[in-house]
Each structure stands twice: as C-alpha cells, then as structure tokens.
ZAMARGU-4260 file (C-alpha; in steps of 0.2 Angstrom, whole numbers, plus 5000, padded with zeros to 4 digits):
<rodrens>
0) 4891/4909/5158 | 4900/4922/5167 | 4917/4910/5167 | 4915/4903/5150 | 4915/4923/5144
5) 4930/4926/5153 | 4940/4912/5147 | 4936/4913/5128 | 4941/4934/5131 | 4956/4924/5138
10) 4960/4918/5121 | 4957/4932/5111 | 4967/4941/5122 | 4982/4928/5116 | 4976/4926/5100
15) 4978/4947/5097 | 4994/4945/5108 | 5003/4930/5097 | 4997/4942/5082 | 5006/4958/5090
20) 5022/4948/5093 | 5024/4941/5075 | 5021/4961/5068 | 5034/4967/5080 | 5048/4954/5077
25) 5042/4958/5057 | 5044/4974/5061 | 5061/4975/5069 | 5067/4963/5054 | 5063/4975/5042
30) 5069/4989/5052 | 5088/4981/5054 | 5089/4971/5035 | 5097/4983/5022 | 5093/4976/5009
35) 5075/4973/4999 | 5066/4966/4983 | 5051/4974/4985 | 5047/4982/4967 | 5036/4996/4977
40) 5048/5002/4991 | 5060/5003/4976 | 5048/5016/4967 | 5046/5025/4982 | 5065/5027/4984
45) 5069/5031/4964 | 5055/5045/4966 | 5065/5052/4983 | 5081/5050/4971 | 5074/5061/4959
50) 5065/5072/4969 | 5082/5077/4977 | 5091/5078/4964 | 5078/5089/4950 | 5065/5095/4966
55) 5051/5084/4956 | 5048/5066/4952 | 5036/5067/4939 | 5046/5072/4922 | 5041/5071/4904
60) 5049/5054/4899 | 5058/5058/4886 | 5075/5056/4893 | 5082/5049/4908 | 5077/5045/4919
65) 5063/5036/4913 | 5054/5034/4930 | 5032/5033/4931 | 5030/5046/4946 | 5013/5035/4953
70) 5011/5041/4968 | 5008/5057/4973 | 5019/5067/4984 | 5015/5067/5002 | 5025/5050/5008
75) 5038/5056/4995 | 5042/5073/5003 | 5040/5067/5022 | 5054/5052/5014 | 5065/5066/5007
80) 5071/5076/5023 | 5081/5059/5030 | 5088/5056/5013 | 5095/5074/5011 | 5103/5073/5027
85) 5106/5056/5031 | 5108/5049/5015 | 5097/5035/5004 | 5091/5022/5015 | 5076/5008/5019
90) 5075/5012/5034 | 5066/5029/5035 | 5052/5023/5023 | 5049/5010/5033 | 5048/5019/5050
95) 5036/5031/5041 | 5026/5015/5037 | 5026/5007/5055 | 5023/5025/5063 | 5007/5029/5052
100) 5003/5010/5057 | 5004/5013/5076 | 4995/5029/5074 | 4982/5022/5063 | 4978/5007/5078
105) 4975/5021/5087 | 4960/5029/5079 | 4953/5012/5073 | 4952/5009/5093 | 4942/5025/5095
110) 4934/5025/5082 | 4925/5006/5084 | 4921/5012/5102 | 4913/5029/5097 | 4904/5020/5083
115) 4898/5005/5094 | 4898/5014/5111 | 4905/4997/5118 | 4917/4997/5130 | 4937/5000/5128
120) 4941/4979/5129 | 4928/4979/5114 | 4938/4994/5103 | 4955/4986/5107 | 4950/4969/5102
125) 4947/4973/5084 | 4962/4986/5086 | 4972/4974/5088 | 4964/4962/5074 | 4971/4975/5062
130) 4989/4967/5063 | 4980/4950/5062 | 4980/4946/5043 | 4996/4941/5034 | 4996/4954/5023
135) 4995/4966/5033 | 5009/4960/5043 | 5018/4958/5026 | 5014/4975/5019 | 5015/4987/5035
140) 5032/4987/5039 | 5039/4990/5020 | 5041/5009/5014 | 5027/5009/5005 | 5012/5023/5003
145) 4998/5010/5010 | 4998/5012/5027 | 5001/5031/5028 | 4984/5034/5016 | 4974/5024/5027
150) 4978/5032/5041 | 4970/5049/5033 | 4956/5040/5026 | 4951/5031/5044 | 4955/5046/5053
155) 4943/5058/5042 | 4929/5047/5047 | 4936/5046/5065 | 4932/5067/5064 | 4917/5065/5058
160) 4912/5049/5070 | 4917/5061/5086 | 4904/5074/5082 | 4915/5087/5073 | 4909/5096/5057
165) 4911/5086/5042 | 4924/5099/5036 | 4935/5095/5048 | 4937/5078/5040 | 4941/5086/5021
170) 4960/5090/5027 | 4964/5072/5030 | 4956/5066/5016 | 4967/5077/5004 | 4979/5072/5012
175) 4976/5054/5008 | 4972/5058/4989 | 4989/5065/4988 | 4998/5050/4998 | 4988/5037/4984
180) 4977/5044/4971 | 4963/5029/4973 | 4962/5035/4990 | 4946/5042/4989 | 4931/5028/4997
185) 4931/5037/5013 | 4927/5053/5007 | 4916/5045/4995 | 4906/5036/5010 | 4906/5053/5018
190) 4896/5060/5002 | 4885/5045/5000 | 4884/5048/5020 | 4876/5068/5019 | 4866/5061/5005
195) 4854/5050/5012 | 4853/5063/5027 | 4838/5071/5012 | 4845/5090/5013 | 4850/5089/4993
200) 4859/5109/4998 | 4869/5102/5010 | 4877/5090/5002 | 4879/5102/4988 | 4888/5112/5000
205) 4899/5100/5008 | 4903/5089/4992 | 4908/5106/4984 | 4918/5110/4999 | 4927/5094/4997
210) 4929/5092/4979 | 4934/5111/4973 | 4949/5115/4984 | 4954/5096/4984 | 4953/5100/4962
215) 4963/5117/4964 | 4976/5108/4973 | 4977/5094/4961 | 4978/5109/4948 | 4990/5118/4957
220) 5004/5104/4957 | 5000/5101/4938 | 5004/5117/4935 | 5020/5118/4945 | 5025/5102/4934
225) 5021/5108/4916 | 5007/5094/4919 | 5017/5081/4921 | 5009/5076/4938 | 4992/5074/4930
230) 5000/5065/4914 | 5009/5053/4927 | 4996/5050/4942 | 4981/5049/4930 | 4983/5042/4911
235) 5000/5035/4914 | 4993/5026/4932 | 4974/5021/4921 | 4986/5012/4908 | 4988/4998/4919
240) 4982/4982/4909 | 4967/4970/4919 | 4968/4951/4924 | 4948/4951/4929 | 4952/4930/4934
245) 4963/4937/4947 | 4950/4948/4955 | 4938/4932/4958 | 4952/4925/4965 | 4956/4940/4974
250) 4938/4940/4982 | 4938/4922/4986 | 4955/4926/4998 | 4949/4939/5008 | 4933/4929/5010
255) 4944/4918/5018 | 4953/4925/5030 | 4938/4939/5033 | 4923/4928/5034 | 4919/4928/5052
260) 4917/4946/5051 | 4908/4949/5035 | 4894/4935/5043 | 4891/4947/5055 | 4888/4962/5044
265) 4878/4951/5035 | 4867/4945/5048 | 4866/4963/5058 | 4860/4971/5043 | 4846/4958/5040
270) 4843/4956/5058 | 4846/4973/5066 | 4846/4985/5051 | 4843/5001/5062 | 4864/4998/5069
275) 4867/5004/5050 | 4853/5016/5048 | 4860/5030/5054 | 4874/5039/5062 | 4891/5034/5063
280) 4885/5015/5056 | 4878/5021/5041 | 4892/5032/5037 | 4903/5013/5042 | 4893/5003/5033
285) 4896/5017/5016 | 4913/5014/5016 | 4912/4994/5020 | 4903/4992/5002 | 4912/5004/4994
290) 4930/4994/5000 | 4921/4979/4995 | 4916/4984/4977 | 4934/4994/4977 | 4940/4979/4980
295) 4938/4974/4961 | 4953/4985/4956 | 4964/4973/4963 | 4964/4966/4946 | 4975/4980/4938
300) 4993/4974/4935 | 5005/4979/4947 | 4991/4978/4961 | 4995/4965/4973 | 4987/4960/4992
305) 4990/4976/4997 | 4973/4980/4991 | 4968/4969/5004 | 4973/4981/5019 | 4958/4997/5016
310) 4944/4984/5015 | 4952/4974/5030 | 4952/4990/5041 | 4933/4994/5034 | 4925/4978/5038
315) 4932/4978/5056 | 4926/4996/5057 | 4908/4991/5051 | 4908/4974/5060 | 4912/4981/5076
320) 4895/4991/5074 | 4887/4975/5068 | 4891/4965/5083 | 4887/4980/5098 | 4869/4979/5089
325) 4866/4962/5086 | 4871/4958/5104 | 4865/4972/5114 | 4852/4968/5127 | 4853/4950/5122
330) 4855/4936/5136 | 4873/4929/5137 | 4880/4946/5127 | 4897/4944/5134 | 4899/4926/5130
335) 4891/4929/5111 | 4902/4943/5108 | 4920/4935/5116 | 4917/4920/5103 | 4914/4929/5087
340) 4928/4941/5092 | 4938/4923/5094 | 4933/4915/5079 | 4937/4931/5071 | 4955/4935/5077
345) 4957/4916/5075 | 4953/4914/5057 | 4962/4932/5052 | 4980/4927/5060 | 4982/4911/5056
350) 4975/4907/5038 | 4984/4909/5025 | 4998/4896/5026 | 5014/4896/5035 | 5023/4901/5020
355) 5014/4919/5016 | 5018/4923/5034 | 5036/4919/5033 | 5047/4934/5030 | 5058/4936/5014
360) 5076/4928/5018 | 5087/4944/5015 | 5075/4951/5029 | 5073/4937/5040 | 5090/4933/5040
365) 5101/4947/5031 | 5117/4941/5038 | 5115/4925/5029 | 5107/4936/5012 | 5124/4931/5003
370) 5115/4933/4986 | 5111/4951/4990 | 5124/4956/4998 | 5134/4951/4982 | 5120/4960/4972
375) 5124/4974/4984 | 5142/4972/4981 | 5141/4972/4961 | 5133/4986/4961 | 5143/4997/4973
380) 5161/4991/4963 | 5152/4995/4946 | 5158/5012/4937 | 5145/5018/4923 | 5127/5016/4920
385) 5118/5003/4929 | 5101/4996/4922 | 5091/4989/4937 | 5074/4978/4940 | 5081/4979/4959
390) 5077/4999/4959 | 5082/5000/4979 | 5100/4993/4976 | 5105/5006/4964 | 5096/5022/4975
395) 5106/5015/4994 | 5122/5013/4983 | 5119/5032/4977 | 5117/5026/4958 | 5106/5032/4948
400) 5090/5027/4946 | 5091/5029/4923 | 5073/5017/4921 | 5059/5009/4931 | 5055/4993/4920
405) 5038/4990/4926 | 5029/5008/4922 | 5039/5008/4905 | 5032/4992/4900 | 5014/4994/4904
410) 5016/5011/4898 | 5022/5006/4881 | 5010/4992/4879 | 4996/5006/4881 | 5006/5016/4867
415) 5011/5032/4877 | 5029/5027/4879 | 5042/5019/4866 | 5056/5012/4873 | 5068/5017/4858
420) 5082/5025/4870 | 5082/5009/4883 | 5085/4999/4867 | 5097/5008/4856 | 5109/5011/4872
425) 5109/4993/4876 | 5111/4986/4859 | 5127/5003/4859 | 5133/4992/4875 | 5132/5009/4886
430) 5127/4998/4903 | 5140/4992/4913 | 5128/4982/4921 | 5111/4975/4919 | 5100/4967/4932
435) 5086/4958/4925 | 5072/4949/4935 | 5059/4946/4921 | 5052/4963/4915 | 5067/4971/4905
440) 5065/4955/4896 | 5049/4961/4891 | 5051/4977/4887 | 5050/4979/4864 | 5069/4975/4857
445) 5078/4973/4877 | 5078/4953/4874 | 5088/4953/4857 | 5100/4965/4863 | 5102/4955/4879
450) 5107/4941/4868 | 5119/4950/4855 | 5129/4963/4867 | 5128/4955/4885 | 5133/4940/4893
455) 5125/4932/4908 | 5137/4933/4922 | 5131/4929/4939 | 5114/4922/4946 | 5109/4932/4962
460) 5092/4928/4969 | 5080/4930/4956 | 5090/4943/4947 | 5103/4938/4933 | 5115/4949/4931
465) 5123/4955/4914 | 5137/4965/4906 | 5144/4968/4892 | 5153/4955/4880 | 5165/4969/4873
470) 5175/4981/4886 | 5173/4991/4874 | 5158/5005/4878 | 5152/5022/4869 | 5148/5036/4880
475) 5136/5033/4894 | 5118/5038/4895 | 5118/5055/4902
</rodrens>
C-alpha cells in the first residue's frame, strides 16, 4: 500500500510538472511576441493611453475618445509607470499578470495547508493544480485584470484563514473591488462567514467596517471624475446584453474539467459535514458556492472563460479541505488521497482538446506572424486618424486610441450612447484607416458608410483593413 502511494504521488508529481512547463513556455511566449488580438489586453492598454495622456480613463463620451473605462483603476495605475517611461508595450501588463500569478500560488499553497492542516506535498499539490486548466494557462500570461483580483480576493481569506482579525483582510479586498468591480465573493463569503458565527453586532460591526470606507472610496473617485467612474464601472458595465444558453453551456465545461474535485466536496459535505462547519472550512466552503452560483454571470457578453479562473482557484480551496477530512484517520489515507489528487490534476490539464491549449500563432511563433506584422506595419506608415477593432496595435504604435467598438456598441444597444460622431466622420471619409474585425460592422450606420466611402484593401488575420476610396479627406477627428 505504502509503494502503490508512492508511485501514484510519482505521477502527480509529473502530471503538476508537465502542467508547469507548458505555463512557463506560455509564459515566456507571451512575454517575447509583440504583437496581440486579445480585445481585453487592448482595453487595458487604451485605458493606460488615456490615463497618460488626460490623468483619467473614465470620460463623459461625448467626444473622443469614445472609450468604456470598465475596469477600475488599480492594474491601470500599477501599468502606467512602464508606459510613462518606457513607452506603450505588452509586455509590462503581461508581467504584472504573471507576477500577481506566482504570488497568488503562493498563498493558495498556504492557504490549502492552514485550511486542511495536511502537510506541505498536500498544499503544493493543489498549488500547482492552479496552472492545470487550459484557461488558465490561456488567460494568466495576457495583461489582463484577472489574475491580479484574484490574488486580493484569495489573499483576504488567506488573513483571515492564519488567525488575523477579519479587518485585516478588508484592505485586500478593496483592493480587489478596485482591480474588477464583480470582485466581491470573497468578502461576501467573509460576511456570510461572521454570520453564521450568531453574534448579529458583530457582524454588524465588521460588515459595516467593510462596506462604509470600501463606499467612501468608491465615492471618492466618483467625485474626482465628475461621476464618470461610477457612470462607467456601473450602468455603462450592467448594460452588457445576456446569452443565458451560454451559461448552461458554461456550467457543463467547467464540470468537465472540474469534476474530480467538485465529487469530493460533494461527498465530504454529505459524508463529513463537520470539515465545513466551521473555521477556515465553512468560510471555504462560502466562497466555493458563491464562485459556483457567480459562475452564472459568465453569460453577459463580453465575458468569456476567464470567468472560469475565481471558481477554479475556489473549488481547489474547498476541495483541499474536503479531501483532509474525508481521509483523515481512515486506513490506506496516503494512497486514497494521491489518487483523487491524480485523477484530479489529470482531468484538469489535459481536457479540453489540443486545440484550446495551443497558443495563438502571432504568440506562438511571432517571427512567422507575417499578417500582424503587416497589420503592425500599416498602422505605423499611416498619417491621420486610425479607427481600430485591434485596439493594442494603435496604443504600441503611439496612435491614438479615438473608439473602443465593443463597449460602444453594447452601450448603444442599451440606449446610453449614439454613435452619430463614429458615423458622420466615416461617411466625411476623416479615417485614414479602418480596421474592422466584425464589431464596427455592427455599430448603427458604420456598415453603409463602409460600403459608400471605403474600399476593402488588404485582409490581415481576421481584420480587414479599409481606406478611403477618395484621397480626398476633411479635417481629422480632433
């Protein structure tokens, strides 16, 4: 029994290390590839552009730019120091997005060991089974938000999980509200958490010590933009439209690739339910539900597997507690532990499909990117207003950023924008250049106009590119 224990850690040992190598070669990919398509990493980059340039991002929309500020500002301002002085780039959002990863194994690894009191092979095991799924090895190394509000939100409950006053976790969570606005389940589990403790003035206490300051800051920066942030990171953000098949669907694929885990939650909290009564496993098993139901909002448009990640991290949390107390003081522990933790690590790498794993050409091999690098190139020779899906190939190239399709559409199929100025200097042939993907298309008036005042010139990728059919241009968009 002993030796059969020891082989199958063997294999999760080579299971989490096979994982590991695949994030790091992502990793460095990302890291050395100039170019990108991501529509996210290019908001992130046109918000640094205009926080440079005006010392805000979220602006009234009634002129250019016309840019939906929806994130708030914590990865923004810790982005904007490398572009000030080393000039716009992927490559510092991305390292801000692989640090807050490294950091954020960290805590997990104490965290699932405080929580389970099991030992440090146990901890690293689901450490390491972070990196496991697809999209998280997808999402991670791109300059996105994601990772960074995780790492508040798992390292509040790490605080409170190592014996600290509650408080001490409020910081980090604020932090994560203003890195992603939905950031808000861990604190939530915290509250529900001090709840069911039955001391209805305690939790008064701490879930007005958390809410109050956490609304004056949020009041403060609405203040300091005219309102704009609110108008931009709340109404603006909840006009999103819904595709509720998508979230069945949604719920179905993480099934798959989390199942192993989710079983034994299951089964610990019919068999063992005292692991999640209490202590650091109730407050887990609060913030496992609430990622679970949380997950549902992975149905608004624009949302995408990203939404996968906070519940990922949460079910290895919980199920880390769930298999120390189903196995505890059981015969053949060892053995029972190393082959769920194997099926587990097993199932979350390597499902999926080849093909969600493979890396996006102009990253996997950027030398070779010749579409991009002639999307690059058109873009850098072109003299005038430049009207772009690819948002990251005007803000490297140091254009300006004038519109960012996506928000402006859903933002004017919920009524609170009208793209009359997009429309009117398109059909005045003010663009140089347009770069359409599929959403400008979209976009009331943009289609006719494409037809009537631009040609189709060059198909790069999935961008086509367009100019004007007269040289002939009135005054650029200012």
């Amino acid at each position: 029994m002993v030796r059969a224990a020891r082989l199958v850690a063997i294999a999760v040992a080579l299971v989490s290390a096979h994982s590991l190598a695949r994030f790091a070669i992502a990793a460095v990919r990302y890291l050395q590839s100039p170019y990108g398509r991501d529509y996210g990493e290019g908001c992130v980059l046109a918000m640094v552009q205009l926080l440079h340039a005006r010392g805000t991002y979220f602006t009234a929309l009634e002129d250019y730019p016309f840019i939906h500020g929806n994130y708030p500002p914590v990865f923004i301002v810790l982005v904007w120091p490398f572009f000030a002085f080393f000039g716009p780039s992927l490559l510092a959002p991305r390292l801000l997005s692989l640090a807050a990863t490294a950091a954020l194994l960290v805590v997990l690894y104490d965290l699932v060991r405080r929580a389970s009191a099991e030992s440090r092979s146990f901890a690293a095991a689901f450490a390491a089974m972070a990196l496991a799924p697809w999209f998280v090895q997808t999402w991670a190394p791109m300059g996105r938000v994601d990772m960074l509000a995780c790492l508040f939100s798992i390292a509040g409950l790490w605080v409170v999980v190592r014996g600290a006053d509650v408080r001490w976790a409020f910081p980090l969570f604020w932090l994560g509200f203003f890195t992603k606005q939905n950031a808000l389940i861990a604190p939530a589990a915290l509250l529900i958490h001090v709840w069911m403790d039955g001391r209805p003035r305690r939790f008064a206490r701490v879930a007005v010590g958390f809410a109050v300051p956490l609304a004056a800051l949020f009041g403060g920066l609405a203040l300091a933009t005219g309102g704009e942030s609110y108008r931009h990171l709340v109404p603006y953000t909840a006009a999103a439209e819904y595709e509720w098949g998508r979230m069945v669907e949604s719920y179905v694929e993480f099934a798959g690739v989390a199942w192993p885990l989710l079983a034994t939650i299951a089964v610990a909290a019919w068999r063992r339910p005292a692991c999640f009564a209490s202590g650091a496993g109730r407050l887990l098993f609060a913030y496992w539900g609430l990622n679970v139901l949380g997950l549902a909002t992975i149905a608004k448009a624009g949302a995408a597997q990203n939404y996968f990640i906070e519940p990922w991290l949460a079910t290895l949390a919980a199920a880390g507690v769930a298999l120390s107390g189903l196995t505890r003081g059981t015969p053949g522990a060892p053995a029972t532990r190393a082959a769920v933790l194997l099926v587990a690590a097993a199932i979350g790498h390597y499902s999926g499909g080849a093909a969600l794993r493979r890396l996006p050409p102009p990253i996997r091999h950027p030398e070779r990117a010749q579409d991009f690098r002639d999307l690059w190139d058109a873009v850098r020779a072109t003299d005038g207003p430049i009207l772009s899906e690819n948002l990251t190939v005007l803000v490297v190239n140091r254009k300006r950023v004038l519109a960012e399709p996506f928000g402006m559409l859903l933002l004017s199929r919920a009524g609170l924008f009208r793209p009359d100025r997009i429309v009117r200097d398109c059909e005045a042939g003010r663009f140089s250049l347009i770069v359409s993907e599929h959403r400008l298309e979209l976009l009331p008036g943009f289609e006719g106009c494409l037809e009537t005042r631009y040609e189709a010139w060059k198909d790069l990728a999935t961008y086509r590119l367009f100019r004007p059919v007269s040289n002939a241009t009135a005054s650029p968009p200012r």
